[in-house]
C-alpha positions in Angstrom: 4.2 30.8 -7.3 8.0 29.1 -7.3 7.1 27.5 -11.1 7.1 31.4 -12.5 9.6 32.4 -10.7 11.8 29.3 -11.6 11.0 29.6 -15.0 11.5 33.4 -15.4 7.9 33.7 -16.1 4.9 36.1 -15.4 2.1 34.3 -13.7 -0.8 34.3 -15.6 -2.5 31.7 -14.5 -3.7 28.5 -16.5 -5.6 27.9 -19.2 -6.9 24.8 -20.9 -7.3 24.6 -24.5 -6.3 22.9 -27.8 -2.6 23.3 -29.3 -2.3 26.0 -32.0 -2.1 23.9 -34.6 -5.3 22.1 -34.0 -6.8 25.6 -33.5 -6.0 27.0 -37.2 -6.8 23.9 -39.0 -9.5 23.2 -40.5 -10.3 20.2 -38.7 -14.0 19.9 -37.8 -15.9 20.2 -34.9 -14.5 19.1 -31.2 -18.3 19.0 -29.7 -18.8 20.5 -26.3 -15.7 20.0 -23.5 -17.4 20.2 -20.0 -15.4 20.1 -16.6 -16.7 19.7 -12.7 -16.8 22.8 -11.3 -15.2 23.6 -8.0 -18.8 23.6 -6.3 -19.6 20.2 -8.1 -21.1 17.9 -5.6 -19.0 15.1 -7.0 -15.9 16.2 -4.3 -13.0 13.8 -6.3 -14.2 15.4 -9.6 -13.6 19.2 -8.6 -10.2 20.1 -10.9 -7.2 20.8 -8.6 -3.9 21.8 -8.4 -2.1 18.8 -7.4 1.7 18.5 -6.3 3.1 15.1 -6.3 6.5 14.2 -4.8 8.5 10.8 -4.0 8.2 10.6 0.1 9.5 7.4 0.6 12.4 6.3 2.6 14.8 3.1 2.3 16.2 2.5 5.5 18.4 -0.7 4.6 19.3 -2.0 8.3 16.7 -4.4 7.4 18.2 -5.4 4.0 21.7 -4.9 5.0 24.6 -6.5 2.2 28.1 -7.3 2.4 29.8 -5.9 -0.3 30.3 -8.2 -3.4 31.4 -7.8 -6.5 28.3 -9.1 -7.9 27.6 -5.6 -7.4 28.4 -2.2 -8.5 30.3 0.2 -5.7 26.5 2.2 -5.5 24.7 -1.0 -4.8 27.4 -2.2 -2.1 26.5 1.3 0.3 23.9 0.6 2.5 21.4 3.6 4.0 21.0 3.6 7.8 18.5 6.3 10.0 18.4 7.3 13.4 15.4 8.8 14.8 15.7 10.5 17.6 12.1 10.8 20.0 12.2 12.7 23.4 9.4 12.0 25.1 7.6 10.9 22.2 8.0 13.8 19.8 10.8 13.5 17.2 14.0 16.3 18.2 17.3 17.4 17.0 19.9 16.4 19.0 21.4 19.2 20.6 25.4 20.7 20.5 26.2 18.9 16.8 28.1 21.0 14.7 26.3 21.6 11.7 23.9 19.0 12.7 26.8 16.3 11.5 27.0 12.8 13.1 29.8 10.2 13.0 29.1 6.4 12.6 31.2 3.7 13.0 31.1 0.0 12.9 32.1 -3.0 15.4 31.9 -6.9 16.1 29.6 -8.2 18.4 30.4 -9.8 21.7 27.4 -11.0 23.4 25.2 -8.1 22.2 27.8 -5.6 22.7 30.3 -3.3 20.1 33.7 -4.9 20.6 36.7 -4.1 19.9 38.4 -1.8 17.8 36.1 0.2 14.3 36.0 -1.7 11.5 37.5 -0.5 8.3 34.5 0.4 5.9 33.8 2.4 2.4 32.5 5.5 2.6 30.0 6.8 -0.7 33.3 7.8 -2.0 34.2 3.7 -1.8 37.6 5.2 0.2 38.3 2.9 3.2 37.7 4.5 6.4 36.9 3.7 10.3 33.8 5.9 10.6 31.6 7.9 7.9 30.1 11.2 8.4 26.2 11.6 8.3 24.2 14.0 9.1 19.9 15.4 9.6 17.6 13.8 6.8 17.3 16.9 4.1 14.0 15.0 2.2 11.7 17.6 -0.5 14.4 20.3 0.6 13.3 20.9 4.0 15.3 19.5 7.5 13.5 17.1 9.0 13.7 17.3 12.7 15.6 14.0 14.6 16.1 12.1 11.6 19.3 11.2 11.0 21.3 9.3 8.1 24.7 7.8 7.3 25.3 5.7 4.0 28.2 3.3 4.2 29.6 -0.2 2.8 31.4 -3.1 4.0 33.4 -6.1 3.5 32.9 -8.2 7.3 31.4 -11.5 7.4 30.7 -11.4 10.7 26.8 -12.5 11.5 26.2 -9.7 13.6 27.3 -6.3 13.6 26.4 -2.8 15.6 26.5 0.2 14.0 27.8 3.3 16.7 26.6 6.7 16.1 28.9 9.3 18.0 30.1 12.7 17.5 33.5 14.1 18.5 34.9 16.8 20.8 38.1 18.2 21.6 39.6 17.5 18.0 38.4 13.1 18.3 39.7 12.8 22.0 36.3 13.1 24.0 33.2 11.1 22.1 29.8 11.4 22.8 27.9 7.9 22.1 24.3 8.6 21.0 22.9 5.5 19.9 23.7 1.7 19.4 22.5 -0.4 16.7 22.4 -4.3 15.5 22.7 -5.0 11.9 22.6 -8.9 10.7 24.2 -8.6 7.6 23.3 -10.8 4.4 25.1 -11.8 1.4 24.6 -12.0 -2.5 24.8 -14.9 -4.2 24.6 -15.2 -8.1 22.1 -18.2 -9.5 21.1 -20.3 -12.7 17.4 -19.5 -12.2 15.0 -16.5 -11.5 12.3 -17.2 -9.3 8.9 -16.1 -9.8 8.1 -15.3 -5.8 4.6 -14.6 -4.9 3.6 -13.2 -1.7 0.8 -12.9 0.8 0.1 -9.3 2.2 -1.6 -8.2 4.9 -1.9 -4.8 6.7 -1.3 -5.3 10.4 -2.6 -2.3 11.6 -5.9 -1.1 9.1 -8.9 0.0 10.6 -12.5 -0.7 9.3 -12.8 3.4 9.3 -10.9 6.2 9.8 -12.4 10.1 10.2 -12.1 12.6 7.5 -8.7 13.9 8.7 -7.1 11.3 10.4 -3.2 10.5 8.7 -2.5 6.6 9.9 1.1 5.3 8.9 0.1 1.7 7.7 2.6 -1.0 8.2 2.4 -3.8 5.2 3.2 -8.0 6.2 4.5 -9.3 3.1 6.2 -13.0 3.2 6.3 -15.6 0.8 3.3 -17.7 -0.4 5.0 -21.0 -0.1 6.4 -20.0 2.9 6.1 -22.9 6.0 7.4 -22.7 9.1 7.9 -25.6 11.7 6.4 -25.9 15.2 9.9 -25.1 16.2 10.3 -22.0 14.5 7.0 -20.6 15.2 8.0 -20.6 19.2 11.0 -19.4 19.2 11.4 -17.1 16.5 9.4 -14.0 15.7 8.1 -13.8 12.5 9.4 -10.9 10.3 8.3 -9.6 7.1 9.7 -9.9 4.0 10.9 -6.2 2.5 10.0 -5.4 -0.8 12.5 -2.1 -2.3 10.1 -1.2 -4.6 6.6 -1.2 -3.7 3.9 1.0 -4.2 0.0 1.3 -3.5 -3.3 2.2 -5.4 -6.1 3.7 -3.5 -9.8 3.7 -5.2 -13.3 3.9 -4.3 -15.2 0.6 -3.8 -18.6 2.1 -4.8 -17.4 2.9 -9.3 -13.9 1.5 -8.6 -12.7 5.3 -9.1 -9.1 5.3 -9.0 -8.0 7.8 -6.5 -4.4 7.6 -6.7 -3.0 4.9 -9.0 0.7 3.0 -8.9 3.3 5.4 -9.6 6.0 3.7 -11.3 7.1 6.3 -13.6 9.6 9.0 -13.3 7.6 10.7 -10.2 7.1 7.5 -7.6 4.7 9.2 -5.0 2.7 6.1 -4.1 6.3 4.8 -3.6 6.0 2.6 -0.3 8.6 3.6 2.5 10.3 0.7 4.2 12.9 0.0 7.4 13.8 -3.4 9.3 10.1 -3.4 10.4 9.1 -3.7 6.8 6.9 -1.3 4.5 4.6 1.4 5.0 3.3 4.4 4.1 1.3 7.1 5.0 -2.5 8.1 3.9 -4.2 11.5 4.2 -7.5 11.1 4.4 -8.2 14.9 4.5 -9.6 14.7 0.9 -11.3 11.7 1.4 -15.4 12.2 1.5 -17.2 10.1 4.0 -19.5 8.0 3.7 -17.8 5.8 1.2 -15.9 2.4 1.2 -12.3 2.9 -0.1 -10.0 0.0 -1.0 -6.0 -0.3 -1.1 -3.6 -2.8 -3.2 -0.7 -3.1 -4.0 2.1 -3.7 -6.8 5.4 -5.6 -6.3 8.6 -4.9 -8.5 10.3 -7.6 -8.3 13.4 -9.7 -10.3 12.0 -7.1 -13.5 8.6 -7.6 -13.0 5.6 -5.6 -11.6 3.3 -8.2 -10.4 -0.2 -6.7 -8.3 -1.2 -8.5 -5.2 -4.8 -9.8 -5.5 -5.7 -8.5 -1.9 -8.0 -5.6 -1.2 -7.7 -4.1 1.8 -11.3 -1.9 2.6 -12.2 1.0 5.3 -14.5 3.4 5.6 -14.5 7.1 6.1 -16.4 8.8 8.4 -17.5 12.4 9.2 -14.6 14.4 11.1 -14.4 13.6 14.9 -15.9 15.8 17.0 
């Protein structure tokens, strides 16, 4: 295994007992220590080897700032992605040299780049026209089509498009790959902290899923005391509001048996991924035994605070599909 071979370590596999020092006191009895065994009936009991690892992605087109010096020079860069799906299945894009992209950023004029590339900071804060991104490297592995490209601006325009490009010929010939919109917000300082509390809901749970399946859930937070006018119901579409740090608990309804609790410490892995669509994440529900009613929550960082959401969202797991 990697952690022996990391660690300059023979493998001798694990072992499960009191420290030393308990060991060679004279401390009294312990009583009996019984485990599940890997046969146990009780399937979330067995003992396991379990890896857990941060999967989430922040893809700030969605939360998008000007720069501001209410902020330091590492909060001003914002993180964009590009995904790039051939006939529905995710692909490099082909003839990049060392799978680098360029991305620049214009005005708009009626929907449209305009114009000449704005200046922008690079994650080195230098001023440039166009920053150099490249294929998402997540858990140390290339992930095919995904690309990103980190960069920071001063433009108070109210819309902007983001050009992802690559050059030939030493920067004469350009090849234009994609064309995004950005609506850029501002920060502003203030005399009070708000409490906000939010309503959730997940717009695409099912009442079950079979043992197997891997849905990407997509979470609709907004604000509790938010009211919208006749007006803006018809001609605006309703968005939800993005929550940076977010993360999910999933438990059995029958004992309340935690599954997999909030992660906020140093390893976030029910960290909730979010883009300009909002939050979401993904559940494996290979381990999952049917059967049995399964709840989700979830747990809001915000302004310092963790605060849960009281909804719980329930489905059902059923035997594998045939």
């Amino acid at each position: 295994m990697d952690l022996w071979r990391s660690l300059d370590k023979d493998n001798y596999g694990f072992i499960i007992k009191h420290t030393d020092d308990v060991i060679s006191g004279n401390l009294g009895t312990f009583y009996t220590k019984k485990f599940f065994s890997r046969t146990s009936e009780f399937v979330l009991k067995r003992p396991v080897i379990e890896a857990q690892w941060d999967s989430s992605r922040a893809d700030e087109r969605g939360t998008f700032i000007v720069s501001s010096s209410l902020a330091s020079a590492a909060n001003n860069i914002n993180t964009l992605f590009l995904y790039n799906s051939v006939r529905g299945q995710l692909q490099d894009i082909p003839y990049l040299s060392g799978e680098l992209i360029t991305v620049s950023l214009y005005e708009d004029d009626a929907g449209s780049p305009s114009g000449s590339h704005l200046i922008i900071k690079d994650s080195d804060n230098d001023s440039v026209i166009a920053v150099t991104g490249g294929i998402l490297i997540e858990d140390g592995i290339q992930r095919t089509g995904i690309y990103t490209a980190s960069l920071a601006t001063t433009s108070s325009l109210e819309t902007l498009h983001d050009v992802w490009f690559t050059s030939e010929d030493g920067g004469v010939t350009q090849t234009q790959f994609y064309t995004g919109s950005i609506s850029p917000g501002t920060l502003q300082g203030s005399s009070l902290i708000y409490n906000d509390e939010y309503i959730t809901s997940i717009v695409n749970l099912k009442d079950q899923y079979f043992v197997g399946e891997k849905p990407t859930l997509r979470i609709f937070p907004r604000q509790k005391n938010w009211k919208p006018n006749i007006y803006t119901v018809a001609t605006s579409e309703v968005v939800p509001d993005i929550i940076e740090s977010a993360y999910y608990r999933l438990f059995r309804v029958e004992d309340n048996l935690e599954i997999l609790p909030y992660s906020t410490g140093s390893n976030q892995y029910t960290k909730m991924s979010y883009d300009v669509s909002g939050n979401y994440f993904s559940l494996d529900t290979s381990y999952l035994p049917s059967g049995y009613a399964y709840g989700l929550q979830f747990l809001y960082y915000i302004n310092g605070i963790y605060e849960e959401q009281q909804e719980i969202f329930k489905f059902r797991m059923t035997e594998e599909q045939p």
